[in-house]
N, C-alpha and C positions, 0 to 999 in steps of 0.2 A: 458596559458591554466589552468594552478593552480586556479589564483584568478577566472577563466570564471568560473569553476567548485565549487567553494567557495558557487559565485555569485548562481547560479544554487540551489545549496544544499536550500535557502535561503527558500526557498517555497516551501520546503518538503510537504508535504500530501497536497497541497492544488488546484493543477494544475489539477488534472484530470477532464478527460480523457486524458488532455495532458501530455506529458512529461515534465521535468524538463531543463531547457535550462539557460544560462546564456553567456553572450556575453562582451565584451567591444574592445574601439578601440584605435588605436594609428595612429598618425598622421605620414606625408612623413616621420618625422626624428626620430620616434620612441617613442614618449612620449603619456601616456595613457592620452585621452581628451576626452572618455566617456566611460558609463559601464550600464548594465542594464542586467533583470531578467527576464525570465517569475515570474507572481506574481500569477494569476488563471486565469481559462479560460474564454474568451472573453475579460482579460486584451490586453494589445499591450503585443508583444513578444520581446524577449530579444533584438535582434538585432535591431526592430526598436526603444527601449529606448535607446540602447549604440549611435546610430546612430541619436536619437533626440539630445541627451547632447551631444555629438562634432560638431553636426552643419558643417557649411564650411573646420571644420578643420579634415574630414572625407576623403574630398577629394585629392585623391592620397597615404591613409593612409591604415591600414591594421585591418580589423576586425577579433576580434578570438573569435570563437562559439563553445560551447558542443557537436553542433548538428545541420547538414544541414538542413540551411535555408530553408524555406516551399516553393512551388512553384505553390498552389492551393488556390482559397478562401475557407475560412472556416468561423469562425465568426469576423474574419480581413483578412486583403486581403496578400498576397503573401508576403513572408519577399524577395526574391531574389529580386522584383523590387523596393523596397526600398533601398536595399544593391547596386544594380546597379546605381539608381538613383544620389544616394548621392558621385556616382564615386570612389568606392574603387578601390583601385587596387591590393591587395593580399587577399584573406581569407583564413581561418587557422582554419579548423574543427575537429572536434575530432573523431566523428562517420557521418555513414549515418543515416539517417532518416530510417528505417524499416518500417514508414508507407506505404502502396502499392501505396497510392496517389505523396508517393515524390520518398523515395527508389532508389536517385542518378539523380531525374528528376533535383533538385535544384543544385547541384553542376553541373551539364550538363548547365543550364542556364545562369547559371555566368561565367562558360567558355567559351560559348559563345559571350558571352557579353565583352570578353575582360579582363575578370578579372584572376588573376594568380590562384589556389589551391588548398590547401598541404590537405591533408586528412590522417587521423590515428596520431596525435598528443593526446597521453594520451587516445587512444582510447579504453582500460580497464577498466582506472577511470571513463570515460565516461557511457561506457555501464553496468558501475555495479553500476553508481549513477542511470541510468535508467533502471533497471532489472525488476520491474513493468512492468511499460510502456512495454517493448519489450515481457515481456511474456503474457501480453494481447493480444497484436498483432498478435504470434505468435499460442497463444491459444485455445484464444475464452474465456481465465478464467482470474481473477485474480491472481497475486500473492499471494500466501496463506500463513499464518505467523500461526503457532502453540504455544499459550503460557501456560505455567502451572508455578505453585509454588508448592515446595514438601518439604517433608524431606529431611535427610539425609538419610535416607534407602525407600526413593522411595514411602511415603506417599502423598496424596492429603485431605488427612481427617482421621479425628479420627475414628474408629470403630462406634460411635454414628452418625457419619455424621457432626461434629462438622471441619470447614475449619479458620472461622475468630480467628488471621491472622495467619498463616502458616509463611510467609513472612514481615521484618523489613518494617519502615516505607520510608526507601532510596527506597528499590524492586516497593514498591505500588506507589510512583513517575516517577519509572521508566517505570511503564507498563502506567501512566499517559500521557508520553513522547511517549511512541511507539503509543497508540492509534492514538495520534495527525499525526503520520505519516500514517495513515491508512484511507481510505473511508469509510471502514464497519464495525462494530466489531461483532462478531458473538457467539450465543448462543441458546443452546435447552432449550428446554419447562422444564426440569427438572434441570437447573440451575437457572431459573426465579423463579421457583418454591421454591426451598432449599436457594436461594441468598436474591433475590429482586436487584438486581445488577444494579447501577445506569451507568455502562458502556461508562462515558465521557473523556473527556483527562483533565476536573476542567479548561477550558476555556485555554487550550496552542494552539488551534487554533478558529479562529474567528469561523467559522462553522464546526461545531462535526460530527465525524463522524457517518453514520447512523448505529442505533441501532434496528440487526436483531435478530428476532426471528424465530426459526426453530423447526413446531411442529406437527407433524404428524395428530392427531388429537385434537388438541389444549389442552382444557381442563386445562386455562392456569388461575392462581388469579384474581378476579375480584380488588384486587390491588396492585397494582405495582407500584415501581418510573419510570419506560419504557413508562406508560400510560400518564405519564407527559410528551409532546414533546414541551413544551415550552423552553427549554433549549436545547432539540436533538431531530431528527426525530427517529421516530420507524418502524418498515416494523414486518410485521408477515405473515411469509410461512406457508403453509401448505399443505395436502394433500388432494383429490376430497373429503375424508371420514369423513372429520370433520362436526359437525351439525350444523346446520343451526342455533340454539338459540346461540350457540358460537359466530357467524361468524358477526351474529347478535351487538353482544355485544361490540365485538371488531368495527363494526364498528359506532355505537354510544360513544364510546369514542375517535371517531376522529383518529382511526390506522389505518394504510395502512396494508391492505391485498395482497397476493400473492399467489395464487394454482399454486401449483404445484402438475405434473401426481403423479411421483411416489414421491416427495416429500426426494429426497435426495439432499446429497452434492452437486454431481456434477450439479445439475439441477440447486439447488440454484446458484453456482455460476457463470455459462452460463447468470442465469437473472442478476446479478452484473455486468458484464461485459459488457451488455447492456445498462445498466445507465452510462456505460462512468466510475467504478470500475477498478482501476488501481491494487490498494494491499488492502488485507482485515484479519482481526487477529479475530482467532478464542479462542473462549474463553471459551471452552467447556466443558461437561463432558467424562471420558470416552468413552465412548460410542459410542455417537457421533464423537469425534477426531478421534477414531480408522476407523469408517468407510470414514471421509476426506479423512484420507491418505491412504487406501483401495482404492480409486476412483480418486486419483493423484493432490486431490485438498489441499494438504499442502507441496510445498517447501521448507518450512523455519520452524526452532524450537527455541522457546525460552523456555531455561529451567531456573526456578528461584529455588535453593536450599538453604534455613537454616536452618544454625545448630541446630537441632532438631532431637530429636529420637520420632515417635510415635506410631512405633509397631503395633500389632494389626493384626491377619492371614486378618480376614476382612474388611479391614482398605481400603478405595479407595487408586486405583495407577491412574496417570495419563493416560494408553490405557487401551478399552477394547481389545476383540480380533481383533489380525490382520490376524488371517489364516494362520499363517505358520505352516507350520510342519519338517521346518529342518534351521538350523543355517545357511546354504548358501541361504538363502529365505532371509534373515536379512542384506540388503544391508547396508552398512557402508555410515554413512552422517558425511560428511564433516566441520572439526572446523569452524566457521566465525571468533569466540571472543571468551575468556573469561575476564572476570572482574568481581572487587568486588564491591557489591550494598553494603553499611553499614556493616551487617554481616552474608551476602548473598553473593551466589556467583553466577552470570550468563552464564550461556553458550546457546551460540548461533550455531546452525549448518544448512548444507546448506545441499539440499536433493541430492542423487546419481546422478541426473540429473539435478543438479541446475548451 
């Protein structure tokens, strides 16, 4: 279940709306004679590539999967009757499926059918390589990733507004690396504006993730490297109140537009989630970040600190206000990691509810 789970990780950011699945199989007497991955969506799924590479030597053999086999068509047909087909006779899963379409339909099938299976094998690792996936499911949102780069005493900018770079050059490969794990990266109007933030992973996955903008009433540069979607797509939110020579403009440079009512967070990320948006990193200003996680749409923090002092009473910090008014309001989030970027150091934390 280690290397299924390996297999799985391989195709990070790239499966959605699907989940992350990796499979492979072993024959009557135990010896592995296929393996395979989900790779992206509307690829073949993990079990039926582990289950094409062993061929005849499947039958009577044991397949082990991250994740019970589908049992619905979707844009391939059911893995349970491939799995049955090919005559296994034990499977060895890690989790159920959470989708409402399988959610134990699939393992019911194969029991059926004759086949033996063990369920909760590394069922932790499983469900925290696909913590995404399940909390779209569960949600209606995305997984939401919060990242910044600071000082040492809690800057994000100079008192002038001066940011490039805060962070070594390992930190800005690594936030290169996260994007790649992400469908959307996300950004207000007042970060395009102060940045020009070119917002890609520098090609670590085939297709980039989509590059949002989130802006009230726009009022956004007539240029930007965003307007370039030859490299990455672009989406720009906004609110019914932006004007119409704006909206105009934007759409004569070929951006996708999106109104939204009230043009907040959560709204925004209800429409991601609809595009089949598993995890999304927000790349924000104060401002904005604060009111994310005011409205429950960031889970996860990524905090990048180097060693830098840059002072300054009016010096940006990474939140604006969150509304509390007492220290027991200040829930405690949870370590993921720390580790060192160059000579930066990362901390990662996981939300009170995560």
């Amino acid at each position: 279940m280690d290397r299924a789970l390996d297999l799985a990780a391989l195709a990070m950011g790239r499966t959605s709306p699907n989940p992350l699945v990796g499979a492979l199989v072993l024959d009557a007497s135990g010896q592995l004679v296929g393996e395979g991955f989900h790779a992206a969506a509307g690829r073949p799924h993990a079990e039926v590539g582990a289950l094409a590479q062993a061929g005849e030597r499947a039958r009577g053999g044991t397949l082990v999967v991250t994740l019970e086999p589908c049992c619905h068509h979707g844009r391939t047909p059911p893995c349970t009757e491939a799995v049955i087909d090919a005559g296994v006779r034990r499977v060895i899963v890690a989790m159920e499926d959470p989708d409402p379409r399988v959610a134990g339909q699939g393992i019911k099938a194969l029991r059926q059918a004759g086949a033996e299976v063990l369920l909760g094998v590394r069922q932790r690792e499983a469900e925290h390589l696909n913590a995404a996936f399940c909390h779209r499911l569960r949600t209606g949102q995305p997984l939401g990733l919060l990242k910044w780069a600071m000082s040492v005493d809690g800057r994000t900018a100079l008192p002038n507004g001066a940011s490039q770079w805060i962070s070594g050059p390992a930190s800005r490969e690594w936030v290169h690396r996260l994007r790649a794990r992400c469908d959307a990266v996300i950004v207000g109007g007042g970060t395009l504006r102060a940045d020009d933030p070119l917002l890609t992973s520098r090609g670590r996955r085939a297709i980039e993730p989509l590059r949002v903008v989130i802006s009230r009433e726009l009022g956004l540069p007539e240029q930007a490297k965003l307007w370039d979607q030859s490299t990455a797509p672009t989406l720009v939110a906004h609110g019914p109140e932006a004007p119409e020579p704006e909206r105009l403009r934007l759409d004569a440079l070929g951006v996708e537009r999106l109104e939204l009512a009230g043009c907040e967070p959560l709204e925004l990320m209800e429409a991601l989630a609809q595009r089949g948006c598993n995890q999304v990193l927000w790349e924000c200003g104060p401002s904005l970040a604060a009111a994310a996680l005011r409205q429950g749409c960031v889970q996860r923090v990524a905090a990048v600190m180097a060693p830098k002092l840059l002072g300054g009473t009016a010096a940006r910090t990474p939140l604006g206000d969150l509304q509390l008014s007492s220290m027991a309001m200040a829930l405690p989030w949870r370590e993921q990691g720390l580790s060192r970027s160059g000579d930066d150091l990362i901390w990662e934390l996981n939300g009170p509810e995560c």
